[in-house]
C-alpha positions as a Markdown table, in Angstrom:
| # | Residue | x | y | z |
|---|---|---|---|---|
| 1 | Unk | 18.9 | -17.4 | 2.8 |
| 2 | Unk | 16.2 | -18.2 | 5.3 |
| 3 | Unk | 12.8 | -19.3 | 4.7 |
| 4 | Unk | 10.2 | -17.0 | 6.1 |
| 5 | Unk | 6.6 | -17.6 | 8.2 |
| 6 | Unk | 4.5 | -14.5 | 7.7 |
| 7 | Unk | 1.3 | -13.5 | 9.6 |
| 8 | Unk | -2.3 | -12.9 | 8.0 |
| 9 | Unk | -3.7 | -9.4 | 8.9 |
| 10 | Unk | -7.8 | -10.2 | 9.0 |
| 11 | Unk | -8.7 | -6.5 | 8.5 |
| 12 | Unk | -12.4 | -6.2 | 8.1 |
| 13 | Unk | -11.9 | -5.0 | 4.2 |
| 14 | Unk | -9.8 | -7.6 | 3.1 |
| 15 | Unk | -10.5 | -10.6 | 0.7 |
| 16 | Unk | -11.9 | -14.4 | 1.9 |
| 17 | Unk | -10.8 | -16.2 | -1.0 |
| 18 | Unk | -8.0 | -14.3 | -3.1 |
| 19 | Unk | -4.9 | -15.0 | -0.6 |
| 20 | Unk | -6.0 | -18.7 | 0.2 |
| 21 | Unk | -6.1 | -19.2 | -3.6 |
| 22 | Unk | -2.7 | -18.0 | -4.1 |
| 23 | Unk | -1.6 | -19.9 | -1.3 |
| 24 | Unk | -3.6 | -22.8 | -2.2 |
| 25 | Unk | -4.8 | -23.3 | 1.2 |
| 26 | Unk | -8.6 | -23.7 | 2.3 |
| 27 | Unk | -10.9 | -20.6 | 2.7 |
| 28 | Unk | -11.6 | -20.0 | 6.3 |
| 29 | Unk | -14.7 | -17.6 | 5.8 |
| 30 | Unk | -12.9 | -14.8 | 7.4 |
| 31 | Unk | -11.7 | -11.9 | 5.6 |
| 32 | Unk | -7.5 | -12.3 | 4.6 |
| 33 | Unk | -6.1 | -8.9 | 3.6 |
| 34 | Unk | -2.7 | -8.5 | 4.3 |
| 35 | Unk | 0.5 | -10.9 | 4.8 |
| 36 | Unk | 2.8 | -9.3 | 6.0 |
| 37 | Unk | 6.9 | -9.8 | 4.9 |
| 38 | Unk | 9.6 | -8.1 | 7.2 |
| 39 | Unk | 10.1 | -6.4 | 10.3 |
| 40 | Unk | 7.9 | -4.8 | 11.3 |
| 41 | Unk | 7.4 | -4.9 | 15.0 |
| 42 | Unk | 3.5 | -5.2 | 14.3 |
| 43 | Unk | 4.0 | -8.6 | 13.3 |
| 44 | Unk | 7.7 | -9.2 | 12.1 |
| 45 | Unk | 8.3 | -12.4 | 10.1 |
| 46 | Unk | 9.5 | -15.2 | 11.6 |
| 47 | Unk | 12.2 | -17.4 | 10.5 |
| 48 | Unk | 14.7 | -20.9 | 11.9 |
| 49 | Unk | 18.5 | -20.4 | 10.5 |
| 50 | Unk | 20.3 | -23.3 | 10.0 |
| 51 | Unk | 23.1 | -23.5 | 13.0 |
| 52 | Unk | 26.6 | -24.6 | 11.9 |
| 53 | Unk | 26.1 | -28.1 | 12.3 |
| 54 | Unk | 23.4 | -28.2 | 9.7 |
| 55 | Unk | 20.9 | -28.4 | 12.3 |
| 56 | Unk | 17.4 | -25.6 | 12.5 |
| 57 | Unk | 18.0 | -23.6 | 15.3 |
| 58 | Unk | 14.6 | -21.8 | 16.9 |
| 59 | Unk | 12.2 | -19.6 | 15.4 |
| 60 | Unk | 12.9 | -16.1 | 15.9 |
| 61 | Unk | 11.6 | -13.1 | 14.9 |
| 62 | Unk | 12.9 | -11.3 | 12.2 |
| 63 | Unk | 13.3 | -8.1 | 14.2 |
| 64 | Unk | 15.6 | -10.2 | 16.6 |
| 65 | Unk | 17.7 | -11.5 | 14.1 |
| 66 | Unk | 18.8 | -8.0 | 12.3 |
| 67 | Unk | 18.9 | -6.2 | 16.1 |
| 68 | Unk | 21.7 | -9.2 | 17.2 |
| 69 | Unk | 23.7 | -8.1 | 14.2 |
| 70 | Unk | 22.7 | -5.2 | 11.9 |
| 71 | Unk | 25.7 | -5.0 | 10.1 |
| 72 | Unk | 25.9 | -8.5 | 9.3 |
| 73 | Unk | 21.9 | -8.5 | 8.1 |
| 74 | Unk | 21.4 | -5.6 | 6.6 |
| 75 | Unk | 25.1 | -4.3 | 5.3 |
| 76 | Unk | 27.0 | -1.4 | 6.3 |
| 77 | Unk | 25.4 | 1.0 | 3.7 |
| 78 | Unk | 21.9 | -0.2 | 5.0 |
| 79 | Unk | 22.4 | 0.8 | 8.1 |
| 80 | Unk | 24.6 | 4.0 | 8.2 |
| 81 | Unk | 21.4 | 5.6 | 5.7 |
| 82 | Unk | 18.6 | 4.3 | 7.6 |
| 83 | Unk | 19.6 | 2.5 | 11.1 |
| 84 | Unk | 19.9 | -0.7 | 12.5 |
| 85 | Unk | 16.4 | -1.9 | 10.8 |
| 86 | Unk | 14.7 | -3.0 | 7.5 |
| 87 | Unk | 13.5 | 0.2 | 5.8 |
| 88 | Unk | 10.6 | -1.6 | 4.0 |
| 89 | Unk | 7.3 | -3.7 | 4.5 |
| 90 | Unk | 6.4 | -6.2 | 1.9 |
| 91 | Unk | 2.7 | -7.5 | 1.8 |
| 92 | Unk | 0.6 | -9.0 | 0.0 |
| 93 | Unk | -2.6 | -7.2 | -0.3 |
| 94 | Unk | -6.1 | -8.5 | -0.7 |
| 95 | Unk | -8.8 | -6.1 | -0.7 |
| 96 | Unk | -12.4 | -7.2 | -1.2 |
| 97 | Unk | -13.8 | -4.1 | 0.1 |
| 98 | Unk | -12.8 | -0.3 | 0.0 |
| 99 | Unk | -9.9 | 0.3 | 2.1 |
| 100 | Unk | -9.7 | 4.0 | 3.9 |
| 101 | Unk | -9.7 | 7.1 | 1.8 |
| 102 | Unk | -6.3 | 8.6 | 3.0 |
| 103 | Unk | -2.8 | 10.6 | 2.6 |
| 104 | Unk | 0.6 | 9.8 | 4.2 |
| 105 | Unk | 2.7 | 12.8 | 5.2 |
| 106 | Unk | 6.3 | 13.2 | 3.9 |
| 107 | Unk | 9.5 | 13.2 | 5.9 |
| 108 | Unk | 9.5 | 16.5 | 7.6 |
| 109 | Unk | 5.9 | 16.4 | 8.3 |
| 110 | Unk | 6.1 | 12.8 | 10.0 |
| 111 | Unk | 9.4 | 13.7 | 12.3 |
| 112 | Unk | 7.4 | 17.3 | 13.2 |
| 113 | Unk | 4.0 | 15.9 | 13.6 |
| 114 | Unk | 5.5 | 12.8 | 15.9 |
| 115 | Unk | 7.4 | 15.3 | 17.9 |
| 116 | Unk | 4.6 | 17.3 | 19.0 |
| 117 | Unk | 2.5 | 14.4 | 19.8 |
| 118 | Unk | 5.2 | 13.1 | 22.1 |
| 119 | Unk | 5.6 | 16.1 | 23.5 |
| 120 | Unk | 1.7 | 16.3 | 24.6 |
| 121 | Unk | 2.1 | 12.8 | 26.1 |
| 122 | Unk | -0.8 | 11.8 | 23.8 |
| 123 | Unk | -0.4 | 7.5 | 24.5 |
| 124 | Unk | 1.2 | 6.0 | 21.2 |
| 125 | Unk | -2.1 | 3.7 | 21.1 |
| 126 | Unk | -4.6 | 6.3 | 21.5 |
| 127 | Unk | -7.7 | 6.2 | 18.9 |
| 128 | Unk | -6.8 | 10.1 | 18.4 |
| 129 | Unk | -2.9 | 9.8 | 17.7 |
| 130 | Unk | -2.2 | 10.2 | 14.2 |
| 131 | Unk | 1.9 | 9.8 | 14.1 |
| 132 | Unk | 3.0 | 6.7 | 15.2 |
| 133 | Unk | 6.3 | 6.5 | 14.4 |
| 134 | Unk | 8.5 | 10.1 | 12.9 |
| 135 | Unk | 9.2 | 8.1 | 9.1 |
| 136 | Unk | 7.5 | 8.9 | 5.8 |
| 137 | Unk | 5.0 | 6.1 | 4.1 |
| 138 | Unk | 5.6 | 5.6 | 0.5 |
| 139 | Unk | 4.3 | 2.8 | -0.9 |
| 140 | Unk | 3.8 | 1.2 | -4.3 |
| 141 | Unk | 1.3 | -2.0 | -5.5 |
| 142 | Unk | 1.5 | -4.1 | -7.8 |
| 143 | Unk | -1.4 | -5.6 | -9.4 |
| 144 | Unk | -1.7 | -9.3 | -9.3 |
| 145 | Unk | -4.7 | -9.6 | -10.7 |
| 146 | Unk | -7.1 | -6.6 | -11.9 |
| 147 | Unk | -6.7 | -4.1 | -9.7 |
| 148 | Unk | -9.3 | -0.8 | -8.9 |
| 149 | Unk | -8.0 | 2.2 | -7.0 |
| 150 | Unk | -8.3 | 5.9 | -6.2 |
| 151 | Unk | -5.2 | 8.0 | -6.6 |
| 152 | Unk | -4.5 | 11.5 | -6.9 |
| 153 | Unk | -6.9 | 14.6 | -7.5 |
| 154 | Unk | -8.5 | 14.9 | -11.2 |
| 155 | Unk | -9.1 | 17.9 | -13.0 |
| 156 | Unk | -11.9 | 20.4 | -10.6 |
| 157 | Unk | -13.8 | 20.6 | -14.4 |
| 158 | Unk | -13.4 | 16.8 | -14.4 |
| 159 | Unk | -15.1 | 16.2 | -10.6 |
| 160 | Unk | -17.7 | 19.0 | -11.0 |
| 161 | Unk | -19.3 | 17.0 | -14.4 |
| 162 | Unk | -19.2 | 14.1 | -12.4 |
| 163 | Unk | -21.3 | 15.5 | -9.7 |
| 164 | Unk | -23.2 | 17.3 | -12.1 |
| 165 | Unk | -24.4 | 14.2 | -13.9 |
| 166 | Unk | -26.0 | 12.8 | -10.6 |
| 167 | Unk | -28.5 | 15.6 | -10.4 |
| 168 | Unk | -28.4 | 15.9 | -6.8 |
| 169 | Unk | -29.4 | 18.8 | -5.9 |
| 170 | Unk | -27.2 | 19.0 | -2.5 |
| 171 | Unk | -24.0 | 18.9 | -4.4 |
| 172 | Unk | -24.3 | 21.7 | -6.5 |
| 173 | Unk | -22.6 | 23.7 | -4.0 |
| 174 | Unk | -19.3 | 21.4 | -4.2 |
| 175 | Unk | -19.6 | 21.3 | -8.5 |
| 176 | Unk | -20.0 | 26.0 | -8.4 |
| 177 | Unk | -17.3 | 26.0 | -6.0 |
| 178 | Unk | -15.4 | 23.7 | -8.6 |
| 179 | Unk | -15.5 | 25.7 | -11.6 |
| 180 | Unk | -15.3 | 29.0 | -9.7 |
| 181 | Unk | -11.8 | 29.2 | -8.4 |
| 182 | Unk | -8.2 | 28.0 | -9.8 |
| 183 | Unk | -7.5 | 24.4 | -9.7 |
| 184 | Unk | -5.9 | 24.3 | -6.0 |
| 185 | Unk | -8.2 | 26.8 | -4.1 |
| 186 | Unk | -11.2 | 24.9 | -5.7 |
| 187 | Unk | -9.7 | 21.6 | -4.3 |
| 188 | Unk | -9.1 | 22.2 | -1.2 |
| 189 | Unk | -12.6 | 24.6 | -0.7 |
| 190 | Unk | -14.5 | 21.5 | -1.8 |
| 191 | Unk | -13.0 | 18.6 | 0.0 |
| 192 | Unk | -12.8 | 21.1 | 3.4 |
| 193 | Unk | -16.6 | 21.3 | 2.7 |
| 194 | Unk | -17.2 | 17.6 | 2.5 |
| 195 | Unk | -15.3 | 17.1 | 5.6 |
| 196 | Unk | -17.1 | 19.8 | 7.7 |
| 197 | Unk | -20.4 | 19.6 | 6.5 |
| 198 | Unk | -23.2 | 18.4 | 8.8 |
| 199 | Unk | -22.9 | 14.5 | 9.1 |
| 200 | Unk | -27.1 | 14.0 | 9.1 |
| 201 | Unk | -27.3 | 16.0 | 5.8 |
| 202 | Unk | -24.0 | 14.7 | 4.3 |
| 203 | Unk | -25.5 | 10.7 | 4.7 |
| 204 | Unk | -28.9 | 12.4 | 2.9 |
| 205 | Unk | -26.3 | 13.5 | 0.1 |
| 206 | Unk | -24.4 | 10.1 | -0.5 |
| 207 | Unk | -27.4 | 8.0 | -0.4 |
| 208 | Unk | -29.1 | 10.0 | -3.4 |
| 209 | Unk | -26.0 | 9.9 | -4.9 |
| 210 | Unk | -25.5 | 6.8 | -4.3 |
| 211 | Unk | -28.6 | 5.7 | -5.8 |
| 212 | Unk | -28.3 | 8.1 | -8.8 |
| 213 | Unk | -24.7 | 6.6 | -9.6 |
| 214 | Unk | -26.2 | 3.0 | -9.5 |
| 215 | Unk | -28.8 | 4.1 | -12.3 |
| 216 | Unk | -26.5 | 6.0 | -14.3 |
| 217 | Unk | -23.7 | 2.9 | -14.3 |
| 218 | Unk | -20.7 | 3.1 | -16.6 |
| 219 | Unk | -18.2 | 5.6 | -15.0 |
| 220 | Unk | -20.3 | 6.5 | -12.1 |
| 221 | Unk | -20.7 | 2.6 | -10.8 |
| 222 | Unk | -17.4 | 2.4 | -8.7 |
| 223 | Unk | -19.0 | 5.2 | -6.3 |
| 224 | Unk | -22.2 | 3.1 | -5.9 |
| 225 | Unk | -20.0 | 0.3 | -4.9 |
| 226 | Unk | -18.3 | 2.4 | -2.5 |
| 227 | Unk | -21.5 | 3.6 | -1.0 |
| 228 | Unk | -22.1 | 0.2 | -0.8 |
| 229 | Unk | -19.9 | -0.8 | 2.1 |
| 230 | Unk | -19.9 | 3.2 | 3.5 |
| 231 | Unk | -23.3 | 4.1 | 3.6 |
| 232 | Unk | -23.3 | 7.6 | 4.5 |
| 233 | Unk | -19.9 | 8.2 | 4.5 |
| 234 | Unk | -18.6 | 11.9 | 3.5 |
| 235 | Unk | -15.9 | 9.9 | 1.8 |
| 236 | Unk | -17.8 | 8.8 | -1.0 |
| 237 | Unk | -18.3 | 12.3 | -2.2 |
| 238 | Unk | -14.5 | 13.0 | -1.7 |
| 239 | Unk | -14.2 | 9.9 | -4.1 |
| 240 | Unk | -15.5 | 11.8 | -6.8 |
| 241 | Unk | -12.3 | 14.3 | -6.5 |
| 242 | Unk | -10.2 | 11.6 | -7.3 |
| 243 | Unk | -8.9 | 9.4 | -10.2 |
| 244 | Unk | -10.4 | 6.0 | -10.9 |
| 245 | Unk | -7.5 | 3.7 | -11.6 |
| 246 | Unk | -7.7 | -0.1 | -12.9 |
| 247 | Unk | -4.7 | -1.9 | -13.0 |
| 248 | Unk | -4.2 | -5.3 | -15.2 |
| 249 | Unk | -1.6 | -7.5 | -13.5 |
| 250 | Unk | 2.1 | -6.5 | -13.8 |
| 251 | Unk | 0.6 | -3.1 | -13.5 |
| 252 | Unk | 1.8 | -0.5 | -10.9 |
| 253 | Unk | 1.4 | 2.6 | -9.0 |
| 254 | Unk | 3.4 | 4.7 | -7.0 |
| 255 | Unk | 2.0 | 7.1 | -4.2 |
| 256 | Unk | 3.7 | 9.4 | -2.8 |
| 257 | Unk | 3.4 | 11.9 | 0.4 |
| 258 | Unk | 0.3 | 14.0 | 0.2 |
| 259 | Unk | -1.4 | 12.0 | -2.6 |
| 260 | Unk | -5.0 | 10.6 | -1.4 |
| 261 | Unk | -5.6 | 7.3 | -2.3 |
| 262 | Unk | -7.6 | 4.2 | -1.6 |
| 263 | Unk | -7.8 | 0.8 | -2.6 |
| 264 | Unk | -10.9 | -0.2 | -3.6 |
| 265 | Unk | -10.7 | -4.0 | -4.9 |
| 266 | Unk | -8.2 | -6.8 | -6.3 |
| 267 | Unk | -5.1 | -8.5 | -5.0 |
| 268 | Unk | -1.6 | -6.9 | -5.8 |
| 269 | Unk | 2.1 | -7.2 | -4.0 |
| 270 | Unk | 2.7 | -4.0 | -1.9 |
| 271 | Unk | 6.1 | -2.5 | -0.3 |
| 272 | Unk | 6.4 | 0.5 | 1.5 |
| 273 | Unk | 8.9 | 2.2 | 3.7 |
| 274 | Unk | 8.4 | 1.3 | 7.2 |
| 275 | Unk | 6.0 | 3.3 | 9.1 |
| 276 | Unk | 2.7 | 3.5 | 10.5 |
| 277 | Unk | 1.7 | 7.0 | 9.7 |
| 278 | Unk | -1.9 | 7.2 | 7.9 |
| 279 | Unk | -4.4 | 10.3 | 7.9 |
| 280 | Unk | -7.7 | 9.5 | 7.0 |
| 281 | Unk | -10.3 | 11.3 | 4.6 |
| 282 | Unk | -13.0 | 8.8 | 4.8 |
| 283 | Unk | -14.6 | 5.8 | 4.3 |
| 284 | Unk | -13.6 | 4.9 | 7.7 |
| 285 | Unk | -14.8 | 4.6 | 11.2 |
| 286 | Unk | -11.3 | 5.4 | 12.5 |
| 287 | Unk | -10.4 | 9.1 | 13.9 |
| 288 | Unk | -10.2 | 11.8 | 10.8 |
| 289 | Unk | -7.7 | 15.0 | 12.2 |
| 290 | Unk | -9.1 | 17.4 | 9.1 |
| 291 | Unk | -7.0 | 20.2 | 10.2 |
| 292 | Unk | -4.2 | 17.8 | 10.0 |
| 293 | Unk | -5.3 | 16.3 | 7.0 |
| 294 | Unk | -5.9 | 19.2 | 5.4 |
| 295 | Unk | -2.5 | 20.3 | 6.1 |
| 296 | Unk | -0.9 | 17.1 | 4.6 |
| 297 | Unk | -2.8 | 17.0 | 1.3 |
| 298 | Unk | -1.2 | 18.0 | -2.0 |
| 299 | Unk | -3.9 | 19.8 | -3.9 |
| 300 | Unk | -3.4 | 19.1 | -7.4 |
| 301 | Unk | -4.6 | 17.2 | -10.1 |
| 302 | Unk | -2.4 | 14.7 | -11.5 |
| 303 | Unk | -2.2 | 12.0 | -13.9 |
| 304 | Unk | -2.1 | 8.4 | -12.3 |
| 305 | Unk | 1.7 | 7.4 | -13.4 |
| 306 | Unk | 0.4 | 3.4 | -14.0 |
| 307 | Unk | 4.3 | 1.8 | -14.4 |
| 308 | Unk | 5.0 | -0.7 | -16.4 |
| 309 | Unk | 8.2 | -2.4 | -16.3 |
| 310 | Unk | 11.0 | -3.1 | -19.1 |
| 311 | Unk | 13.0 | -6.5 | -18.7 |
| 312 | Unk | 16.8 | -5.8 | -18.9 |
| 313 | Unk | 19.4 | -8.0 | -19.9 |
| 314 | Unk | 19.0 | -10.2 | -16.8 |
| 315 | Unk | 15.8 | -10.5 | -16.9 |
| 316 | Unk | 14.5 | -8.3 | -13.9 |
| 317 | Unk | 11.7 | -6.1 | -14.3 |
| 318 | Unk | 12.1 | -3.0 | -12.2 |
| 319 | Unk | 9.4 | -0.5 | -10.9 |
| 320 | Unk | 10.7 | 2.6 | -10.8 |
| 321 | Unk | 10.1 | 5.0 | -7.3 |
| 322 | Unk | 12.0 | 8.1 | -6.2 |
| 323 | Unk | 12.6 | 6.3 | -3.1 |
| 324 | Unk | 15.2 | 5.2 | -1.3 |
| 325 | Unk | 13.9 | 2.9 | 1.5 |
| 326 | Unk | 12.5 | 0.1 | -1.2 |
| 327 | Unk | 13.1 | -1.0 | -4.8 |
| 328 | Unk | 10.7 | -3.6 | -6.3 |
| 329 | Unk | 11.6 | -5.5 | -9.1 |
| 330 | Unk | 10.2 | -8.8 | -10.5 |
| 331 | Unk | 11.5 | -12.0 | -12.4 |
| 332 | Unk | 9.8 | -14.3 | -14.9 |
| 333 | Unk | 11.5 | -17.4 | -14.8 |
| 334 | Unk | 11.6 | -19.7 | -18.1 |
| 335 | Unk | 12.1 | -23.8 | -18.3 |
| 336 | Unk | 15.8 | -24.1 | -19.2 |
| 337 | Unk | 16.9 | -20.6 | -18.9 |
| 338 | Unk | 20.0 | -20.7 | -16.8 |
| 339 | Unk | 20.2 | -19.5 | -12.7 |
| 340 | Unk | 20.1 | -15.6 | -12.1 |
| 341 | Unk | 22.6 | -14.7 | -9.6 |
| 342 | Unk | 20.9 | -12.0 | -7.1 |
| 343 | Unk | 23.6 | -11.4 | -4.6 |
| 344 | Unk | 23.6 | -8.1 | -3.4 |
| 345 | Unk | 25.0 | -5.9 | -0.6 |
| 346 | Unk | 21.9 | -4.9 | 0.7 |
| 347 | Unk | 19.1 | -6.8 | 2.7 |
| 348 | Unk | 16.2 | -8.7 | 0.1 |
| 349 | Unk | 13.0 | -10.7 | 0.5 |
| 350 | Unk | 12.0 | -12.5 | -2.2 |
| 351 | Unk | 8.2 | -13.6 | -2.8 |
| 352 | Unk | 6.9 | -16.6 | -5.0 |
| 353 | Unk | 3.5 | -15.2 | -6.7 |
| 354 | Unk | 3.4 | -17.8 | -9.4 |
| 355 | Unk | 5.5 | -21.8 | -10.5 |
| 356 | Unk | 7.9 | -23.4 | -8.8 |
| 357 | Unk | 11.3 | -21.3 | -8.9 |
| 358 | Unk | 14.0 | -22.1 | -6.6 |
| 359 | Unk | 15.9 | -19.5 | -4.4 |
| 360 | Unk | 19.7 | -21.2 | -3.1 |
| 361 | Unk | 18.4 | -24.6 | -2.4 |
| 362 | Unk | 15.3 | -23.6 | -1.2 |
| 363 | Unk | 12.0 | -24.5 | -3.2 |
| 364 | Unk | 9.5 | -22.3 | -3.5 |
| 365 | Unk | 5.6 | -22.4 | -4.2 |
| 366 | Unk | 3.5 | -19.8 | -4.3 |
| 367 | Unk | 3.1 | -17.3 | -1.4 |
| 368 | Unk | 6.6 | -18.4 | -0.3 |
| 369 | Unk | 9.6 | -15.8 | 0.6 |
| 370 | Unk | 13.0 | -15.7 | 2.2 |
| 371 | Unk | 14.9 | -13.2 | 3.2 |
| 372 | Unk | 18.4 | -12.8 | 2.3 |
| 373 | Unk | 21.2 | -10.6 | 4.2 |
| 374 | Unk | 23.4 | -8.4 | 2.4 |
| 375 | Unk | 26.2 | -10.1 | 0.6 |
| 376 | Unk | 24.3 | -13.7 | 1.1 |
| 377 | Unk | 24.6 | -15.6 | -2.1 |
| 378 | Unk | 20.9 | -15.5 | -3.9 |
| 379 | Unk | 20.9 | -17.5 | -7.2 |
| 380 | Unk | 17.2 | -18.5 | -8.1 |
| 381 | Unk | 16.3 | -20.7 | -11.0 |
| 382 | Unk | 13.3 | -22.9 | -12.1 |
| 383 | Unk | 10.3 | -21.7 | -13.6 |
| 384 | Unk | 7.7 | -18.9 | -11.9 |
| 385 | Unk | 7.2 | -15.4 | -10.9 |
| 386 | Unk | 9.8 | -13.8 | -8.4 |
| 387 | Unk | 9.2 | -10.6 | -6.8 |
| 388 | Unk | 12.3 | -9.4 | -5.2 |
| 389 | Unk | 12.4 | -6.7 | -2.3 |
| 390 | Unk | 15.4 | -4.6 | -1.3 |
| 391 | Unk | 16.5 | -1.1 | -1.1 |
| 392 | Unk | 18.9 | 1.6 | -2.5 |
| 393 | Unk | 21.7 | 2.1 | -0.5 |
């Protein structure tokens, strides 16, 4: 297995202290919010094999080393189900301020929506171009230490009391419109609304409710917050549509296609099949496509599925998603407890959050990982926290 060098995304959002502290390195003063852990060709991890001799070799990308020989990397089954590349992204994810409210379509929708664009010429790299790439963008976190979110649509009843309780008077349109249709016409009426309505009176309507949600506290503090670091921002009504979610570490969610969503605060490990494909709601300066978006959504309420894993025999803690392209699973390693063998015919990375495990002879500390080909042997012992990355194939 081969010891990986990961970049730092500083993304404007993301945290100044929580990923130094986990890597025990010195703050710089600049926002840290994601490291990213794979290969994608963004910022693909970096890694030195060890040549035959026994001597390091030089640092290559990750995306260089799996395009020399897939099958060798990734295994046969890998690549005859998704292609000669890593189907996932791990990170880790620091937010210290509201990430983008936004959906990610499913597998049709991406291949379609990337097709037309192509075939308009619009430039891969254009503010405007919403599909980068013609995959889907599941993605699951894992909280790491308390974790606040938005995910999924609440009840209409639900949203419209908590716009009622604000008492402004520019959002009783949204809260009749709520009560006066069945759950996915209402939904879909109220956040088209939001999005179209005129962006002078919109940022009149967030900052009273902004102000109304900082008196009123308790379950209406999280949008003041928001307004916070988006003043003005249609997206901080759209909040109110959705499900407030607090995770306690070891905690997860899944998201699925069509599922709004938005990270509003903590530090959590992140995987996600790899792909770049991300329509925006709000809380954002970045180009919103509402037609788009408003094709993509999923308008239904739904209960946020928090997962919470079961230890089997060998210890391994698995979070569930009806995905293919990435399985998470983690390992809590005791003092004395004999070596876990991980060997498996399918690409892994494996992350240190936590001790000082050991992966093959390879020492970890926190914010470590390796990646490991298919069929490599992967025995890791000591004592720490182990997240392990791979796939289903």
């Amino acid at each position: 297995m081969d010891r990986l060098s990961n970049t730092v995304r500083p993304y404007a959002w993301g945290s100044t202290t929580a990923i130094p502290e986990l890597l025990g390195t010195a703050p710089t003063g600049e926002p840290q919010a994601e490291m990213w852990m794979g290969a994608h060709p963004g910022a693909p991890s970096r890694l030195t094999r060890i040549t035959g001799t026994g001597e390091a070799g030089t640092e290559q990308p990750l995306t260089e080393v799996i395009a020399a020989d897939p099958e060798r990397e990734l295994g046969r089954a890998t690549v005859e189900k998704f292609g000669p590349r890593l189907p996932f992204l791990l990170k880790l994810l620091a937010a210290g301020a509201p990430l983008s409210l936004q959906v990610h379509p499913d597998l049709a929708q991406a291949k379609r929506g990337y097709e037309d664009e192509e075939r308009r010429s619009v430039p891969i790299d254009a503010p405007h171009r919403t599909y980068k790439d013609a995959n889907h963008k599941p993605e699951l976190i894992c909280a790491l230490t308390p974790f606040a979110g938005l995910c999924g649509f609440r009840r209409p009843t639900e949203a419209a009391e908590a716009m009622a309780a604000l008492g402004v008077d520019s959002l009783k349109p949204y809260v009749d419109l709520l009560g006066a249709h069945p759950e996915e016409a209402a939904l879909r009426e109220v956040l088209t609304a939001i999005l179209g309505a005129d962006p002078a009176e919109m940022a009149g309507t967030v900052d009273l409710a902004a102000a109304a949600a900082e008196r009123l506290g308790g379950a209406h503090a999280p949008y003041a917050r928001i307004a916070h670091h988006f003043p003005g921002d249609p997206g901080v009504i759209a909040a109110m549509l959705l499900n407030y979610v607090e995770l306690q570490p070891g905690e997860a969610l899944f998201l699925g296609a069509g599922v709004p969503h938005a990270y509003l605060d903590g530090l959590g490990v992140e995987i996600m099949a790899n792909s770049d494909n991300v329509l925006r709601c709000g809380l954002t300066p970045k180009h919103i496509d509402v037609p788009e978006l408003l094709r993509i959504v999923r308008f239904e309420a739904t209960e946020p599925g928090v997962l919470r894993p079961e230890a089997s025999p060998s210890g391994e803690e698995l979070y569930e998603a009806p995905v293919d392209e990435f399985r998470l699973s983690r390992f809590d390693l005791s003092p004395g407890a004999a070596p876990v063998d991980l060997t498996r015919d399918t690409p892994q990375i494996l992350l240190c959050t936590g001790g000082a495990p050991k992966a093959g002879g390879l020492d970890l500390a926190p914010g470590d990982s390796v990646f490991v080909p298919s069929g490599e042997k992967a025995e890791v012992s000591g004592t720490g926290t182990l997240f392990r990355a791979t796939v289903v194939a």
